[in-house]
C-alpha positions in Angstrom: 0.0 0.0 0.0 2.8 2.7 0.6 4.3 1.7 -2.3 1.3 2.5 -4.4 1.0 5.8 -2.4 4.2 6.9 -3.1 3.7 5.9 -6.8 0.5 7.5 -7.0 2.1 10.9 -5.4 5.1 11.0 -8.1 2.7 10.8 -10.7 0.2 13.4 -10.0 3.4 15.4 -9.3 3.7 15.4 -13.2 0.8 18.0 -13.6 1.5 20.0 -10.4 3.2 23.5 -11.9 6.8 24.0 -11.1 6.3 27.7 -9.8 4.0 26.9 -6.5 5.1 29.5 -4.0 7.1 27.7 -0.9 6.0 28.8 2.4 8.2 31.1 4.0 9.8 30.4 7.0 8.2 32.5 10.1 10.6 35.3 10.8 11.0 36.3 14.5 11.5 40.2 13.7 8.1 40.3 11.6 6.3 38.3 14.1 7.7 40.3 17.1 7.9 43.9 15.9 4.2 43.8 13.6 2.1 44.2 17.4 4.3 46.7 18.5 2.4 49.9 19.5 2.8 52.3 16.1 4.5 54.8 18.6 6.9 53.0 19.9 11.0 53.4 18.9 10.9 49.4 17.8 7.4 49.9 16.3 6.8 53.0 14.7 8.9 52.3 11.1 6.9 48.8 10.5 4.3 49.8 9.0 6.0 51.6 6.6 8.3 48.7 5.9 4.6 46.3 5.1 4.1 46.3 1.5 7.0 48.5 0.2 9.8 47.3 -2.1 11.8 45.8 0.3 8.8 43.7 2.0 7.8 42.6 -1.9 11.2 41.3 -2.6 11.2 39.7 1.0 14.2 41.6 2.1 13.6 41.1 5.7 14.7 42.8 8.6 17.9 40.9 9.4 19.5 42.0 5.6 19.9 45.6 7.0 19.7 45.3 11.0 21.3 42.4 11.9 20.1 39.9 14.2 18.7 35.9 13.8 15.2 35.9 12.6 15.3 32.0 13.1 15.2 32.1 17.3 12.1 33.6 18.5 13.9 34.3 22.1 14.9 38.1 22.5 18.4 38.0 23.2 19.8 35.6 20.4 17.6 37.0 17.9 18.8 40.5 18.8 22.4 39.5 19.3 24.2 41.5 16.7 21.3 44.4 16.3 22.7 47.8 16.9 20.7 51.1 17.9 20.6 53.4 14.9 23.1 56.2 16.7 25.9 53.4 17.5 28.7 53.5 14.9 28.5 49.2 15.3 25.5 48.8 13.6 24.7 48.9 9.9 22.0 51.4 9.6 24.6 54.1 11.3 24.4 57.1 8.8 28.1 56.5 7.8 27.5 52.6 7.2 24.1 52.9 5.5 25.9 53.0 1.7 27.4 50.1 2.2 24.6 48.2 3.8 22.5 49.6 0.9 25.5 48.6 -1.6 25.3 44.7 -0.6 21.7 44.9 -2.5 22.7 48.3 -4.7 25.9 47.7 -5.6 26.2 49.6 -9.2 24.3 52.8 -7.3 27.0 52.2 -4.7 30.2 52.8 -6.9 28.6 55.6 -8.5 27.3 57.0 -5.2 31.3 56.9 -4.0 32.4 58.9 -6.5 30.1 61.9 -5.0 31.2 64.7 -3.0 28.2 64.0 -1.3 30.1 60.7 -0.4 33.4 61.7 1.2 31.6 64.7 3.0 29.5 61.8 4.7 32.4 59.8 5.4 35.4 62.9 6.4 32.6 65.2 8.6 29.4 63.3 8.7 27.1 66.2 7.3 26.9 64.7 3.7 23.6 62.8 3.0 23.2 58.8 2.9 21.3 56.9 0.9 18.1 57.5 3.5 18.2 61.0 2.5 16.8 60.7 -0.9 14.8 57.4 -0.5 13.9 56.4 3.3 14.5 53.5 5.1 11.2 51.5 5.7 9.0 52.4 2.8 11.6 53.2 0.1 10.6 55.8 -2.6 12.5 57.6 -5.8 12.1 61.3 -6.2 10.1 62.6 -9.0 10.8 66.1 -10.5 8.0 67.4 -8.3 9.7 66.9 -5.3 13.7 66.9 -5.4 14.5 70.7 -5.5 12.5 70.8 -1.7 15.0 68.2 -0.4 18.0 69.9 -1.7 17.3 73.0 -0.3 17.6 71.7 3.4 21.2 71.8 2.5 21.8 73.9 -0.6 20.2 77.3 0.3 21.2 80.9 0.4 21.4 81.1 4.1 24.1 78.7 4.2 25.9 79.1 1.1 26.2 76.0 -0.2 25.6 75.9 -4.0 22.6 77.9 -3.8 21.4 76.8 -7.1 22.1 73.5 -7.5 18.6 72.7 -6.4 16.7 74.1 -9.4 19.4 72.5 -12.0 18.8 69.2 -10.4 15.4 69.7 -10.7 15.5 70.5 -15.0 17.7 67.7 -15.2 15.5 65.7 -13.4 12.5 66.8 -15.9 14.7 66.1 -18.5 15.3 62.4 -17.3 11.9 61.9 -16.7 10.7 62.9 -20.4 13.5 60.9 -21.9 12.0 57.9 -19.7 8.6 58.7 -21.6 9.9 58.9 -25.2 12.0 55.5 -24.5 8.5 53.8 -23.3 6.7 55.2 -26.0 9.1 53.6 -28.7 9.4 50.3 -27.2 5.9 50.6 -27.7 5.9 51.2 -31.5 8.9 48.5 -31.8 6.2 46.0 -29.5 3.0 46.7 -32.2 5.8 46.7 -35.5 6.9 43.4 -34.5 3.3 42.2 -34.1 2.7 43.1 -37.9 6.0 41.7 -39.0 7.2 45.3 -40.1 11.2 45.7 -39.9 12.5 46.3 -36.9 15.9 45.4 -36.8 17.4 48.7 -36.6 14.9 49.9 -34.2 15.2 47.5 -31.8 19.2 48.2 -31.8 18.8 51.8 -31.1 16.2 51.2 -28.5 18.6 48.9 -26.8 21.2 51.7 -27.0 18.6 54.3 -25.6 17.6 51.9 -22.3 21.2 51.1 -21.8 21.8 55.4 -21.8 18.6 54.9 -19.3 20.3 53.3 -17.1 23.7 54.8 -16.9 21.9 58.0 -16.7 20.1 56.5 -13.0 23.7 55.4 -12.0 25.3 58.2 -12.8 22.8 60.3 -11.1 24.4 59.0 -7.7 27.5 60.8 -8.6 25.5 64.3 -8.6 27.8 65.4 -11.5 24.8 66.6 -13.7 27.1 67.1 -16.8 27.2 63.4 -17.0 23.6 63.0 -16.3 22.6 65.1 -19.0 25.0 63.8 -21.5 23.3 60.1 -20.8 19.9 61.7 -21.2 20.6 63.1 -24.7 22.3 60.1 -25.5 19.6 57.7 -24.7 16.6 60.7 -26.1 18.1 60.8 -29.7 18.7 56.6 -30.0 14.9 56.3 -28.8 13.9 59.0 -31.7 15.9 57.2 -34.1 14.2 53.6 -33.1 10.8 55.5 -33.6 11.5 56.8 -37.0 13.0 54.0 -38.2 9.7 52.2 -38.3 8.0 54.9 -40.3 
């Protein structure tokens, strides 16, 4: 009789699919710090952290904080986390790019090169990677928004590049628009193909255009917006080009 169990099981695993999501394991941090009162120090961020990026991707709280999400007693599972102000732990301003970088590593390299960078690491004042996107509930400035958080520090009371908030901001447009002619091409290449029209040459340029796309994000971590904007153009007249090459 087990023998014919067993049998039966191996067969019907023949038309089970392949993808079936395996339970995840219970995670001591989530199951500890999700019924902590929202005002609490340990509390307050989790909600933010349920349903971001990070949460969707199941990057749990260990990857960044430390700890042993497998022990569900206090002191082994915290053995390792650090308070946020102790230069030990991994989410201390100074540490956070390279915490970030073990996920982010391109954005890291790029970020390095920044005077934003060795400010943060020789004095301490210079922004972290939390500056521009959280912690919890990650986000990317749009356009909209950018030129509000650069003032904090770039402003005419202190003298600090006083206008370097309003050029990020254009350059920022600019990306954003070259994003929107890229999308729209890959969206003429998509219906050509459909009607077997040529599209060879198209598709090349729109692979040169998303690669531009992309070094244009990286590069953005380096703040030098001559770079930037010279990735933008880049990627803006190969996306033209795969547009009018299906005309």
């Amino acid at each position: 009789m087990p023998f014919i169990l067993l049998a039966l099981l191996l067969s019907l695993s023949t038309f089970l699919p392949v993808n079936i999501a395996v339970a995840e394991p219970n995670n001591s941090c989530i199951e500890c710090h999700k019924d902590l009162p929202a005002g609490s120090y340990a509390g307050h961020k989790f909600s933010d952290y349920t349903g971001s990026v990070h949460d969707r991707n199941v990057v749990r709280c260990e990857v960044c904080h430390g700890g042993d999400p497998v022990h569900a007693d206090k002191a082994v599972a915290h053995k390792g986390v650090f308070r946020s102000g102790d230069p030990k732990s991994a989410i201390y301003f100074r540490n956070l790019p390279q915490t970030c970088g073990k996920c982010h590593g391109e954005e890291l390299v790029n970020f390095s090169r920044s005077r934003h960078y060795a400010e943060l690491k020789t004095s301490g004042r210079g922004p972290s990677c939390v500056t521009c996107h959280g912690s919890m509930g990650t986000f990317i400035l749009t356009s909209g928004q950018i030129r509000e958080f650069c003032t904090v520090c770039h402003n005419s009371q202190r003298g600090i590049l006083p206008n370097v908030p309003r050029e990020v901001e254009n350059v920022l447009s600019m990306m954003e628009l070259a994003d929107t002619v890229v999308s729209w091409s890959e969206e003429f290449v998509i219906e050509a193909r459909k009607v077997n029209r040529g599209t060879s040459e198209s598709e090349k340029q729109l692979a040169i255009a998303i690669g531009y796309m992309k070094h244009a994000r990286l590069s953005w971590h380096t703040f030098r917006m001559e770079d930037v904007t010279a990735n933008i153009k880049s990627a803006y007249s190969a996306a033209k080009k795969a547009r009018e090459g299906i005309r």
